[in-house]
N, CA, C and O atoms as a GROMACS GRO file, in nm:
protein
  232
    1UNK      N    1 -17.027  -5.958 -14.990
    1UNK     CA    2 -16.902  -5.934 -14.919
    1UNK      C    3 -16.920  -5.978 -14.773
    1UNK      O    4 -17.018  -5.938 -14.710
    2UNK      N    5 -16.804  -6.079 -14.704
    2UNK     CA    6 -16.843  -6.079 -14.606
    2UNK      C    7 -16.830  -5.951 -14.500
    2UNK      O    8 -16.781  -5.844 -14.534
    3UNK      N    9 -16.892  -5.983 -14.342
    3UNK     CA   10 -16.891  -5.924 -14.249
    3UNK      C   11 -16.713  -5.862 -14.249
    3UNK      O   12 -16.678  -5.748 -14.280
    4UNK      N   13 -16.633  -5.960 -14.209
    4UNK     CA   14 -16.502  -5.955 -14.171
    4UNK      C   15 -16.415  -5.848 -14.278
    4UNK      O   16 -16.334  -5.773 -14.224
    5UNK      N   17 -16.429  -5.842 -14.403
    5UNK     CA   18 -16.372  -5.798 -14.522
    5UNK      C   19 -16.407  -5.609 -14.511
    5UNK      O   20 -16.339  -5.507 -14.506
    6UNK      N   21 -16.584  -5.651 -14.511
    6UNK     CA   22 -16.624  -5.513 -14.430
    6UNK      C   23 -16.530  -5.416 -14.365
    6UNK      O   24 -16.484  -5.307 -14.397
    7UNK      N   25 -16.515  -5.530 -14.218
    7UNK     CA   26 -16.458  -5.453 -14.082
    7UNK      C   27 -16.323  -5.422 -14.132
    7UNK      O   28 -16.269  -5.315 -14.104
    8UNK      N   29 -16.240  -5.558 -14.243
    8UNK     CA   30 -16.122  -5.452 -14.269
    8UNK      C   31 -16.124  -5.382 -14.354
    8UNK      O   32 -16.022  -5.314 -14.348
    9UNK      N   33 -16.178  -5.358 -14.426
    9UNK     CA   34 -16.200  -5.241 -14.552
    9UNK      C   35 -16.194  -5.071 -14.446
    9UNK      O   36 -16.121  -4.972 -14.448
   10UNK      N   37 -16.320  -5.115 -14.362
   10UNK     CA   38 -16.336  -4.988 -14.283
   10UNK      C   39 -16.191  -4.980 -14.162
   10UNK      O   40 -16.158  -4.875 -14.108
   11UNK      N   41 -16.146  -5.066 -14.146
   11UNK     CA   42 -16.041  -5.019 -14.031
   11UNK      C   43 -15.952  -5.006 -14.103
   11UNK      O   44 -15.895  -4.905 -14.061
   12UNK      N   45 -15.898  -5.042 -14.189
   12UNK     CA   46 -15.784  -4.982 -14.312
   12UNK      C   47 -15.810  -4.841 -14.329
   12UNK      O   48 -15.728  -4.750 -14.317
   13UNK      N   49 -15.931  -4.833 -14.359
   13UNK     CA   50 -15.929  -4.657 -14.431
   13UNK      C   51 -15.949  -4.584 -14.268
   13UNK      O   52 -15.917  -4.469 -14.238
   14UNK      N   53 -15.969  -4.618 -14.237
   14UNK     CA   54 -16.006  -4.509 -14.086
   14UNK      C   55 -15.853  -4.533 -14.023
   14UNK      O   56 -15.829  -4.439 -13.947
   15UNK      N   57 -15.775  -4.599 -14.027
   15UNK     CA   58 -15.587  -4.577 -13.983
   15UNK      C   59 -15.497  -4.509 -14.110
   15UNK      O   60 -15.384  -4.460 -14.106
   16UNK      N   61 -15.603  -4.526 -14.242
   16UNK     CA   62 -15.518  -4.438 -14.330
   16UNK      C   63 -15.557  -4.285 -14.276
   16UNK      O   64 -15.468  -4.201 -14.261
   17UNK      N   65 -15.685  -4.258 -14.249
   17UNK     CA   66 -15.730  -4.115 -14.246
   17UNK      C   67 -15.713  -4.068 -14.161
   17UNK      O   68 -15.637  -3.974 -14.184
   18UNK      N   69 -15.749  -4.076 -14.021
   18UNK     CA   70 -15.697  -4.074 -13.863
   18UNK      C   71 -15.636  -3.946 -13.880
   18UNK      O   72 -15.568  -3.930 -13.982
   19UNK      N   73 -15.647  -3.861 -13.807
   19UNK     CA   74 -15.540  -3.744 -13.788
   19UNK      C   75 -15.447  -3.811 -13.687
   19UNK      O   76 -15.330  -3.802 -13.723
   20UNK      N   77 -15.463  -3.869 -13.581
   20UNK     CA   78 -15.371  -3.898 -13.525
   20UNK      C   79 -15.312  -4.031 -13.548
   20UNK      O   80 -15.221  -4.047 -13.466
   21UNK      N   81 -15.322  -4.122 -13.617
   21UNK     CA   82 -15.282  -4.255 -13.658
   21UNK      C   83 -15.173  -4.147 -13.759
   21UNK      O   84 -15.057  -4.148 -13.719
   22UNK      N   85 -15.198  -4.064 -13.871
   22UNK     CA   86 -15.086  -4.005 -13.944
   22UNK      C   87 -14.970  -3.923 -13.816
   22UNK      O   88 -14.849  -3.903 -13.813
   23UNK      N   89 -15.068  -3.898 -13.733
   23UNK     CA   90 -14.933  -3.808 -13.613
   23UNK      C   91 -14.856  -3.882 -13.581
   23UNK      O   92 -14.737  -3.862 -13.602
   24UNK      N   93 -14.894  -3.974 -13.529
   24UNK     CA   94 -14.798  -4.135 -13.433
   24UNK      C   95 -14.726  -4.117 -13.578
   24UNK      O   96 -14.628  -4.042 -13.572
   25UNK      N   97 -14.748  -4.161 -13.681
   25UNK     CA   98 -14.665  -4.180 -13.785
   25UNK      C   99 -14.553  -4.101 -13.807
   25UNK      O  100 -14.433  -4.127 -13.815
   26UNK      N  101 -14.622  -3.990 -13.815
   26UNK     CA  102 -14.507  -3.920 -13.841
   26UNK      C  103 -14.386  -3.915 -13.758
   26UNK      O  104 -14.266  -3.906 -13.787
   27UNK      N  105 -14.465  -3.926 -13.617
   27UNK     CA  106 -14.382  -3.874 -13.504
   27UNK      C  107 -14.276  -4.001 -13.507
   27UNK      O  108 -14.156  -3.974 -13.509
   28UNK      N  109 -14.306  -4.099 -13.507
   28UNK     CA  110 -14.215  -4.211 -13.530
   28UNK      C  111 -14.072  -4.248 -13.663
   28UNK      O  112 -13.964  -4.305 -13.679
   29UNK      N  113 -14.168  -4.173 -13.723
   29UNK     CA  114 -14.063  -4.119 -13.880
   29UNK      C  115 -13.959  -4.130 -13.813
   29UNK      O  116 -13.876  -4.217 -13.787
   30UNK      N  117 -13.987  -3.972 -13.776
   30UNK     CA  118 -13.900  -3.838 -13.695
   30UNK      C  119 -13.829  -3.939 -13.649
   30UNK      O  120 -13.775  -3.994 -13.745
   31UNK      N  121 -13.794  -4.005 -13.524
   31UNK     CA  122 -13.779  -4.101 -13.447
   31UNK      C  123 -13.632  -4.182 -13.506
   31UNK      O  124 -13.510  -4.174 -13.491
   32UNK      N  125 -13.728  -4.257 -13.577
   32UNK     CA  126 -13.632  -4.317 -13.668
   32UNK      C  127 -13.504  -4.249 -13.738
   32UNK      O  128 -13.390  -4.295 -13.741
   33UNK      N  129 -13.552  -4.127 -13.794
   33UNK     CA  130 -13.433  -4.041 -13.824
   33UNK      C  131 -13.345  -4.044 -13.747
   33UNK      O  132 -13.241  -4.109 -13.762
   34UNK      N  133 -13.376  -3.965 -13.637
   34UNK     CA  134 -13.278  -3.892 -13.570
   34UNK      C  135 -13.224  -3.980 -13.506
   34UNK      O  136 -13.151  -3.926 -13.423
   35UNK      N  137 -13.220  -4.119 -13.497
   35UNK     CA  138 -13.158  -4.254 -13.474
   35UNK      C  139 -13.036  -4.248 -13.588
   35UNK      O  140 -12.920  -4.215 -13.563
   36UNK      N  141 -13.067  -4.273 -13.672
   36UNK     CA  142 -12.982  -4.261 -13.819
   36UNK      C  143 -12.909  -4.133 -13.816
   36UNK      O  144 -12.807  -4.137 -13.884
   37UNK      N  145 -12.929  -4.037 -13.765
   37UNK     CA  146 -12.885  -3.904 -13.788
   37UNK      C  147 -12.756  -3.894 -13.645
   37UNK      O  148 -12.673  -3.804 -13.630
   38UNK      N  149 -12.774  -3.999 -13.568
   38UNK     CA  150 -12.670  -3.969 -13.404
   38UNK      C  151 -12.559  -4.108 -13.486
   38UNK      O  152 -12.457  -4.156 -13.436
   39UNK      N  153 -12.597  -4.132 -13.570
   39UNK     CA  154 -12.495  -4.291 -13.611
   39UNK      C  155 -12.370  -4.225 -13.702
   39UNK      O  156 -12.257  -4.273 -13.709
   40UNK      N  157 -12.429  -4.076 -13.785
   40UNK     CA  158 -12.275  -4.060 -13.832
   40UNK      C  159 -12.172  -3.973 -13.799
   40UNK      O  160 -12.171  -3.855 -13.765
   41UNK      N  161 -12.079  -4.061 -13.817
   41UNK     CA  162 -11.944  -4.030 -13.751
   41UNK      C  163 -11.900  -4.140 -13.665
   41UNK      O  164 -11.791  -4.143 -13.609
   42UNK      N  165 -12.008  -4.248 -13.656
   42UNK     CA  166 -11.943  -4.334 -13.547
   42UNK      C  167 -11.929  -4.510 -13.594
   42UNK      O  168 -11.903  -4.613 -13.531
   43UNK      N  169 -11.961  -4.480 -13.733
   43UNK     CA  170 -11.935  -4.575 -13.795
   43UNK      C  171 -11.807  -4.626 -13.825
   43UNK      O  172 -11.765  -4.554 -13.914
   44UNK      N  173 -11.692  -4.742 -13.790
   44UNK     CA  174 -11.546  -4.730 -13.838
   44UNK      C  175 -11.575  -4.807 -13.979
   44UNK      O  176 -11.668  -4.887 -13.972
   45UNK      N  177 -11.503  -4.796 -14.119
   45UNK     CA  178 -11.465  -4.893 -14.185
   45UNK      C  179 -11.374  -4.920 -14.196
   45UNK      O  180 -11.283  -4.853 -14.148
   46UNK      N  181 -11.350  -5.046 -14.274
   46UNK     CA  182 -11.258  -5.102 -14.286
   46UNK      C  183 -11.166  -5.021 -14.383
   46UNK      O  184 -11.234  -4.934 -14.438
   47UNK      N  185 -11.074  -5.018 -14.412
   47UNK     CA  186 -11.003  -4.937 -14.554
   47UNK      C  187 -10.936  -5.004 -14.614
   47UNK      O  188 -10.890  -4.956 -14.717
   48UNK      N  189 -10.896  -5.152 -14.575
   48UNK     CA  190 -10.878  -5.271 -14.684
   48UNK      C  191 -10.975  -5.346 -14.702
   48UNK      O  192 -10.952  -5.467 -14.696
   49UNK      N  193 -11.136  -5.293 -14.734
   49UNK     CA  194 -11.231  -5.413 -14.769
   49UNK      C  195 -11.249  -5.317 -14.930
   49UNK      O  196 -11.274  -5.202 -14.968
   50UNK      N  197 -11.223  -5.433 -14.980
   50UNK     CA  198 -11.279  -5.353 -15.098
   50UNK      C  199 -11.390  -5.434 -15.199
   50UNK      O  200 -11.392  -5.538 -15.265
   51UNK      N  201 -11.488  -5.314 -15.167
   51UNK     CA  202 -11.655  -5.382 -15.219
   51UNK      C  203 -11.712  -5.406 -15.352
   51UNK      O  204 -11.818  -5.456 -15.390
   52UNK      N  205 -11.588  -5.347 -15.422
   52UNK     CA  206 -11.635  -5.370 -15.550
   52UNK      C  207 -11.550  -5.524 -15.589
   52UNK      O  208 -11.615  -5.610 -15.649
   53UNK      N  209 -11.439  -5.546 -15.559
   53UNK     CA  210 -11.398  -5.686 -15.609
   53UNK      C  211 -11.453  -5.785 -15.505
   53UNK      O  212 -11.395  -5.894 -15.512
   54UNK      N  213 -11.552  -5.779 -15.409
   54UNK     CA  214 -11.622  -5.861 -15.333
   54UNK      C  215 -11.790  -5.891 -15.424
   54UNK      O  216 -11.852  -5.996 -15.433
   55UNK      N  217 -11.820  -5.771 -15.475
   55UNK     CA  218 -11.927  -5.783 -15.584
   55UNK      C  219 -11.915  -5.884 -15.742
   55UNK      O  220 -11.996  -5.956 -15.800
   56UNK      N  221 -11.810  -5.854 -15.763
   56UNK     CA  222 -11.778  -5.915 -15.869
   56UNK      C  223 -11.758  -6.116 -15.878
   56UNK      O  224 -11.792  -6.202 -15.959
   57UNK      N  225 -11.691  -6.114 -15.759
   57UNK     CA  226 -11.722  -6.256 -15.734
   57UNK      C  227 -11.859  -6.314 -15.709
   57UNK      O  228 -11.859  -6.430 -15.749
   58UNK      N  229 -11.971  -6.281 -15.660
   58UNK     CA  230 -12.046  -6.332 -15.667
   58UNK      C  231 -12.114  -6.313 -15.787
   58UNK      O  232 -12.218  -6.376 -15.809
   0.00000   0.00000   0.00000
């Protein structure tokens, strides 16, 4: 096996295991949510698009 394959074998599992490589993670989750979570209600649609006879044509 080379050297290089090594170093990523071991830096793969040491960012899977990490207590804090999983914290950043999570914490970024979180993040992401509550991005998604301030968006509804402020979405307009349309109320003459209609998605199912737009599906069907293609």
């Amino acid at each position: 096996m080379r050297r290089s394959q090594i170093f990523d074998d071991n830096y793969r599992w040491l960012m899977a295991t990490h207590p804090t490589v999983s914290t950043l993670r999570e914490y970024i989750q979180r993040r992401k949510q509550l991005k998604v979570v301030e968006l509804f209600g402020t979405i307009d649609y349309d109320e003459d698009c209609n998605y199912k006879q737009q599906r069907q044509t293609l």
